[in-house]
C-alpha positions as CSV (number, residue, x, y, z in Angstrom):
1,X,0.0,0.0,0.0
2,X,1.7,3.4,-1.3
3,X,2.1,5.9,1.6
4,X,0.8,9.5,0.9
5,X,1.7,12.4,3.4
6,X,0.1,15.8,3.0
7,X,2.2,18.8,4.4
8,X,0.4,21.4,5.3
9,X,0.6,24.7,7.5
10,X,-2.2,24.1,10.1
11,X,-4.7,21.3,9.2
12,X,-6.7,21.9,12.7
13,X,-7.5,25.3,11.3
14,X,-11.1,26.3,9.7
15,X,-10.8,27.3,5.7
16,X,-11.3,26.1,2.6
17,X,-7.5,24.4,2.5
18,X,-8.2,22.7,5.1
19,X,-11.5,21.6,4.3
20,X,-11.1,19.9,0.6
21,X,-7.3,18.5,1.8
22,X,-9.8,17.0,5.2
23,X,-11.8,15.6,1.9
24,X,-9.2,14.3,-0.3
25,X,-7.0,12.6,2.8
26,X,-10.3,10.9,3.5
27,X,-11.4,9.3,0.5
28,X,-7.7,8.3,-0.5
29,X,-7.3,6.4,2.4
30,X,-9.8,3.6,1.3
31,X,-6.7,3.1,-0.8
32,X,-3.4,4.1,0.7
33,X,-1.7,4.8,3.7
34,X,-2.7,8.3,4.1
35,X,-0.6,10.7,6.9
36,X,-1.3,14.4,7.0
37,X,1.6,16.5,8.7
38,X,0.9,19.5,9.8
39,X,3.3,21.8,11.0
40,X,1.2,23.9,13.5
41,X,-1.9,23.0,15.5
42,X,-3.6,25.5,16.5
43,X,-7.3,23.8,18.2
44,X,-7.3,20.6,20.3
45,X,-8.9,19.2,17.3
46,X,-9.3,19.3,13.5
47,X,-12.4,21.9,12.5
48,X,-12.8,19.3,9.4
49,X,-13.5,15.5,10.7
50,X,-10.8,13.4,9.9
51,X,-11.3,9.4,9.1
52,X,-9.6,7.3,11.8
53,X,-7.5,5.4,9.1
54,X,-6.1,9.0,8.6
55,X,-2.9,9.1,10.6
56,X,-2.6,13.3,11.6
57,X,0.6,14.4,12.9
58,X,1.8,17.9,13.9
59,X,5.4,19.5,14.6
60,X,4.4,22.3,16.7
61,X,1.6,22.3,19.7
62,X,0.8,26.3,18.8
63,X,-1.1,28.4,16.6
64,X,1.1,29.1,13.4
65,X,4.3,31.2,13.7
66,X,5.4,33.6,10.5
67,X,6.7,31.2,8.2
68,X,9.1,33.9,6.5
69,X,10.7,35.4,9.7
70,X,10.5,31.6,11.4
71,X,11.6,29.6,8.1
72,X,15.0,28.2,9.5
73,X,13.7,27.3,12.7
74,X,10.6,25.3,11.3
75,X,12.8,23.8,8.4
76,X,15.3,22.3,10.9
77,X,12.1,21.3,12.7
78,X,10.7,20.0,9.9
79,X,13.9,17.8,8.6
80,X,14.0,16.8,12.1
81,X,10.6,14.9,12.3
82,X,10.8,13.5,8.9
83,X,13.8,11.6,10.1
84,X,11.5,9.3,11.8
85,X,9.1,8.7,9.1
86,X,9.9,5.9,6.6
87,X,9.2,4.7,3.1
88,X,7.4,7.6,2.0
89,X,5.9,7.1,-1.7
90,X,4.5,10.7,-2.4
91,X,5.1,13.8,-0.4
92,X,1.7,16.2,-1.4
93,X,3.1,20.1,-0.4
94,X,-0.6,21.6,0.3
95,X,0.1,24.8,-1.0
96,X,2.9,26.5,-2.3
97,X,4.1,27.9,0.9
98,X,5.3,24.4,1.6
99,X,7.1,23.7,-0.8
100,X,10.2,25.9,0.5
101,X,9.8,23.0,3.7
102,X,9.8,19.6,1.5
103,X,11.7,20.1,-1.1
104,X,15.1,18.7,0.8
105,X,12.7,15.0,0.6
106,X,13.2,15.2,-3.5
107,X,16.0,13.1,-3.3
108,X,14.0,10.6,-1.2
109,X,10.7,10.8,-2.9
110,X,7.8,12.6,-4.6
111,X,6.8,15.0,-4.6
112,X,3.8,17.1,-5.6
113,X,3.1,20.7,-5.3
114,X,-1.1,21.2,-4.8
115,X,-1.6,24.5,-5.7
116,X,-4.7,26.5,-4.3
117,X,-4.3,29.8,-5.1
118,X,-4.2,31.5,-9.1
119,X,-0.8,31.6,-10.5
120,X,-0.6,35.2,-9.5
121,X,-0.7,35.1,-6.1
122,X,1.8,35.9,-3.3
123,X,4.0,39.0,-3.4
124,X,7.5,38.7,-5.0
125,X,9.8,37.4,-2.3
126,X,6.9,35.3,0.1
127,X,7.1,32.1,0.4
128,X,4.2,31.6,-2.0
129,X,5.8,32.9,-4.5
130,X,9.5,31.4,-3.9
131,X,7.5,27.8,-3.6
132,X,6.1,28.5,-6.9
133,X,9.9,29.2,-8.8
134,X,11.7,26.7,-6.7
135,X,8.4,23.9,-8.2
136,X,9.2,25.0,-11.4
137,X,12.7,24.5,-11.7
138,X,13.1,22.0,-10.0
139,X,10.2,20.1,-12.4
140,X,8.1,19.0,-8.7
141,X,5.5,17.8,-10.2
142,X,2.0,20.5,-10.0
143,X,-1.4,20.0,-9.7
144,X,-3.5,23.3,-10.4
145,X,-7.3,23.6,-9.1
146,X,-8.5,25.6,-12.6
147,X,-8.4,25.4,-16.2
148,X,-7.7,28.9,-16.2
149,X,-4.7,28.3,-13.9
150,X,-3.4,25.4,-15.6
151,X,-2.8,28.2,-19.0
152,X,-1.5,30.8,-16.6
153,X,1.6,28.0,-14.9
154,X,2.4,26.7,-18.4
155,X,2.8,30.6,-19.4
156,X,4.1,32.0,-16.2
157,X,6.1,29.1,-14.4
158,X,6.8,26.9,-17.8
159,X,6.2,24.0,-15.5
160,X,6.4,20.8,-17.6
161,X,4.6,17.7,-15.6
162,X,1.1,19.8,-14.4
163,X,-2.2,18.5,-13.6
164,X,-5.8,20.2,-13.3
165,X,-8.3,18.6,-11.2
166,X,-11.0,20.6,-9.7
167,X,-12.2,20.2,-5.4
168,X,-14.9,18.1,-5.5
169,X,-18.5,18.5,-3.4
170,X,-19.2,16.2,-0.3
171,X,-22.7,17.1,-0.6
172,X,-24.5,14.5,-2.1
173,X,-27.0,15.3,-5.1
174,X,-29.9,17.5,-3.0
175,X,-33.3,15.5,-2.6
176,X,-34.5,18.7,-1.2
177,X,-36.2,21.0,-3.7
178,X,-34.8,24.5,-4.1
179,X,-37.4,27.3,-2.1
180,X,-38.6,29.3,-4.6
181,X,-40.5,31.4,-2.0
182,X,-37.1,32.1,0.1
183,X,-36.1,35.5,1.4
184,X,-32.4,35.1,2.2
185,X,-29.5,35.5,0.5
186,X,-26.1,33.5,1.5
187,X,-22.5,34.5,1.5
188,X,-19.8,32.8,3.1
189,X,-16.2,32.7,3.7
190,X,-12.9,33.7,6.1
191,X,-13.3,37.4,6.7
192,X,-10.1,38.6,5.2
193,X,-9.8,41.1,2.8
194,X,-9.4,38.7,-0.4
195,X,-13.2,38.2,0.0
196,X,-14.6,41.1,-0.6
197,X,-17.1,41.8,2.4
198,X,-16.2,45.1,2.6
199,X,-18.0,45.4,-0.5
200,X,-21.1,44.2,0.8
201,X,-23.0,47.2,2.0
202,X,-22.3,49.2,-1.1
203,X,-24.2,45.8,-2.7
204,X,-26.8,45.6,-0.2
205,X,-27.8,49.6,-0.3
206,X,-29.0,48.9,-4.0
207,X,-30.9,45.7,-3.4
208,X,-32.7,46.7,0.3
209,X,-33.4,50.0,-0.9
210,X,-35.7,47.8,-3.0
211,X,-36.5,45.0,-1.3
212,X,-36.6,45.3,2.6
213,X,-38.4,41.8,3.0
214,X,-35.2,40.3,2.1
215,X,-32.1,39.5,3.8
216,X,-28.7,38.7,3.4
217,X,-26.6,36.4,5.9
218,X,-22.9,35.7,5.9
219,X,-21.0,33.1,7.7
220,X,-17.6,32.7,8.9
221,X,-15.9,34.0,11.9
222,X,-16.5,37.3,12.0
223,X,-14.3,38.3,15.0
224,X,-11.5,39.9,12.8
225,X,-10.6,43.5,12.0
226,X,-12.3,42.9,8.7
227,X,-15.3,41.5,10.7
228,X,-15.1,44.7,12.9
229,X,-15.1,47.5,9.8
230,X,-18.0,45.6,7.9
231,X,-19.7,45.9,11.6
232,X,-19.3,49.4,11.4
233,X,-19.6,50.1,8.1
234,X,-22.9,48.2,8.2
235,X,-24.4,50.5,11.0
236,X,-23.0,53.4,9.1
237,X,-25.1,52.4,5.9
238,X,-28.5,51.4,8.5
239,X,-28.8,47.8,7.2
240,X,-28.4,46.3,10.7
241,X,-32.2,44.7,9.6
242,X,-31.0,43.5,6.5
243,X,-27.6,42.4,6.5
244,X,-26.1,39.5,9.7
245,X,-22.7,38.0,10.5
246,X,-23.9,34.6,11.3
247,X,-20.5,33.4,12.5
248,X,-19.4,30.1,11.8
249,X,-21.2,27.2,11.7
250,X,-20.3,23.2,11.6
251,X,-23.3,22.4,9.5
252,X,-23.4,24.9,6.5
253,X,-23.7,22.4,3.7
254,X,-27.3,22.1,5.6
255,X,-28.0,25.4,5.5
256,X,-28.2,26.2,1.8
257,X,-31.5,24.9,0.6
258,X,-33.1,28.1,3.3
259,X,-31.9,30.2,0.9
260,X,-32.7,32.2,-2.7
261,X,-29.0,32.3,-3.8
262,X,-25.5,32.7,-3.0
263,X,-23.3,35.5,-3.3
264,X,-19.3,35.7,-3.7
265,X,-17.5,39.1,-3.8
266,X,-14.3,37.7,-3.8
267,X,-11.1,40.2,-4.9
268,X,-9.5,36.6,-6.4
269,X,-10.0,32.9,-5.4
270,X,-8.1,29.3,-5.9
271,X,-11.3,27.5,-6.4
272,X,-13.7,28.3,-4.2
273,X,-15.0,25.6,-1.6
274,X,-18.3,27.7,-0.9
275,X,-19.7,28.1,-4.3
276,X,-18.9,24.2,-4.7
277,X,-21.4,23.3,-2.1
278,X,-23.7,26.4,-3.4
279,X,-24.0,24.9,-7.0
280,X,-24.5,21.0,-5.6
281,X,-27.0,22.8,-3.3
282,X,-28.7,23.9,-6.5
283,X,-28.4,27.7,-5.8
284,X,-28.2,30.2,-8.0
285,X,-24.5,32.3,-7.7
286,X,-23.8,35.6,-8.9
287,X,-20.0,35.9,-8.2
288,X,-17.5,38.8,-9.2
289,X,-15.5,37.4,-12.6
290,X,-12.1,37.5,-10.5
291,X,-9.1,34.9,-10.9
292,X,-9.4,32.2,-10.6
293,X,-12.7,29.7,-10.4
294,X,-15.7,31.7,-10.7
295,X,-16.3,31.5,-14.5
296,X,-15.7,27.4,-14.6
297,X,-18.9,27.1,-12.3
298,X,-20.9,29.8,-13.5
299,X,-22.4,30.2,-16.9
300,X,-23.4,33.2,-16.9
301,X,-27.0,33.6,-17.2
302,X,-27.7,29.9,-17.1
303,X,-27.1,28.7,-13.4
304,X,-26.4,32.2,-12.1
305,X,-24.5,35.7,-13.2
306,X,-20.9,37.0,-13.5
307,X,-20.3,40.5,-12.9
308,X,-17.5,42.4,-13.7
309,X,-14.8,42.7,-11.2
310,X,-15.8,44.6,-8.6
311,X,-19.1,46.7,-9.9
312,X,-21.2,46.9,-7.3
313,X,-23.8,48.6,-8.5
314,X,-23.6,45.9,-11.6
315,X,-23.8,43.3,-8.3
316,X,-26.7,44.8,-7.2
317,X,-28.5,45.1,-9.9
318,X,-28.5,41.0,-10.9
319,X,-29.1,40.4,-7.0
320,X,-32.3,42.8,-7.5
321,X,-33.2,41.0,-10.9
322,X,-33.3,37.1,-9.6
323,X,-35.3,38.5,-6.4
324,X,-37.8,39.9,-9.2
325,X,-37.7,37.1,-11.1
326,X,-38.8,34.0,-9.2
327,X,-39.0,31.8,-12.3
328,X,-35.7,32.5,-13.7
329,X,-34.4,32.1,-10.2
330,X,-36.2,28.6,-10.7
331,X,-34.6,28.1,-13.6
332,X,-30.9,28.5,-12.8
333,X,-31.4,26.6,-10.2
334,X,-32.6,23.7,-12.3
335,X,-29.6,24.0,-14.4
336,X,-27.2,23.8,-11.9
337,X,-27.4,19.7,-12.5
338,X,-26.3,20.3,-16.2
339,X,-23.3,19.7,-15.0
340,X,-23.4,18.0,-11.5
341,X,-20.8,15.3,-12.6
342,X,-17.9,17.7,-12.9
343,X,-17.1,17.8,-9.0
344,X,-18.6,14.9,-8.2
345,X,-16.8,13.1,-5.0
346,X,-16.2,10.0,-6.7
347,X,-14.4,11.2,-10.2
348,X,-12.4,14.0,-8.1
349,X,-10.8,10.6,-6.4
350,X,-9.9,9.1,-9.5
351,X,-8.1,12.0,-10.8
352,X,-6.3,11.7,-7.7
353,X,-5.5,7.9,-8.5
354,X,-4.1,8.6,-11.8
355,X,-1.4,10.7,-10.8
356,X,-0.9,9.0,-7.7
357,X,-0.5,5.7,-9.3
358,X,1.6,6.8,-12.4
């Protein structure tokens, strides 16, 4: 049975990351020895629950350090644990940011960079970026999350052995019937400046000036600086009636079929966990067309809207139209299953098998 370990910063943490690698870890080990090393734990437990065949490992009992400032002392921690760790078939670098902390095991093993943000992230000189330069010449294999991505690496990186496979949906095809009568609209995601909430209220001023009955609910933990200002900036605008930080919840994927639609303002994505589980949960999405993701689950005007990056009176304006529009709103929703095979659990798995068994 091959061994597989994951590497990643802090796999007890709550995001997107952590969620699909939680996934991926999971339904590999039906088939493999599957280890995920993380080098900071920062909860008593995972957010994401992991199988017990999964063996989880961490190198430092604390929330994460700076990895810039910190990188000699966690890479001499780092080379220290993997002393005691044998026989290792592939090493998957989640991220990256990791690669700068496996890429001494290439001698030893495999490795594979699993990228999760567009080929244009990460500032000239971070980590991000130096794990990108040292993956490409160093041909580590590289497995991108977008079509659009996979262009941009060829162009940008010239990496040679690259893979595309998209995160796949744990939710199961919804016996629940989308509510055409619903009120609510649904946004969710870590509050950091990358996904846009500070743009909500600009939004939400077109559509409640409108449509008071509605409202719109986003979830995440919301006890940030960036959580703070939209607090403000909310009150400022007088939609405290309209607009709520839900906080974060365990159970969103249960969530979606209250509401009329999802929403993503992001400034840029990798690919997007949220509007995954929005399109399996048959909701319309009307997303900003930033890099990279949005536009490979949207067809615009089909199962939901693209809007120019970042028009928010454009935003508003399509919000306003589906809440007018019941039956198109119907309609997108129906065509959300036009493709419901593309990140399909099962498939996303075998795209993993492939390259894991070449």
């Amino acid at each position: 049975m091959k061994k597989i370990v994951f590497v990643i910063r802090d796999i007890f943490a709550r995001g997107g990351m952590e969620k699909v690698t939680t996934l991926i870890a999971n339904g590999l080990s039906k088939e493999y020895d599957v280890h995920i090393v993380s080098l900071f734990k920062s909860e008593k437990e995972p957010f994401f629950k992991i199988d017990d065949n999964v063996k989880v490992s961490h190198i430092y009992d604390i929330a994460p350090l700076p990895l810039k400032s910190s990188y000699f002392k966690v890479l001499r921690s780092v080379k220290a644990y993997f002393k005691s760790i044998s026989d290792i078939d592939v090493v998957i670098s989640v991220g990256s940011t990791m690669i700068p902390f496996v890429l001494f095991l290439k001698k030893r093993t495999r490795i594979i960079l699993w990228e999760h943000f567009h080929s244009y992230f990460g500032h000239v000189g971070g980590l991000g970026w130096l794990g990108k330069k040292m993956a490409a010449h160093y041909d580590i294999e590289t497995v991108v999350l977008t079509k659009k991505d996979l262009e941009l690496n060829k162009k940008r990186f010239k990496t040679k052995r690259l893979y595309q496979i998209y995160n796949p949906s744990e939710i199961k095809e919804n016996s629940i019937p989308y509510d055409k009568d619903s009120k609510l609209i649904i946004s969710a995601g870590r509050f950091e400046e990358q996904k846009g909430f500070d743009f909500i209220p600009e939004i939400a001023t077109f559509v409640f000036s409108k449509h008071p009955d509605w409202q719109w609910h986003i979830y995440g933990n919301n006890e940030t600086e960036v959580g703070s200002k939209l607090r403000d900036k909310l009150k400022g605008y007088k939609l405290d009636n309209n607009v709520f930080l839900k906080g974060s919840v365990n159970n969103l994927n249960e969530l979606y079929p209250k509401y009329a639609m999802f929403v993503l303002t992001s400034r840029f994505e990798g690919f997007c966990m949220v509007n995954i589980e929005a399109h399996a949960s048959h909701l319309p999405i009307i997303a900003f067309n930033c890099p990279c993701g949005p536009d490979e689950i949207i067809q615009d005007g089909i199962n939901g809207y693209l809007v120019e990056c970042f028009d928010t009176k454009k935003m508003g304006e399509k919000i306003n139209d589906l809440i007018e529009h019941q039956e198109k709103r119907i309609k997108m929703s129906e065509n959300t299953s036009l493709d419901k095979d593309k990140f399909k659990f099962e498939n996303i798995i075998d795209e993993w098998k492939k390259i894991l068994n070449v």
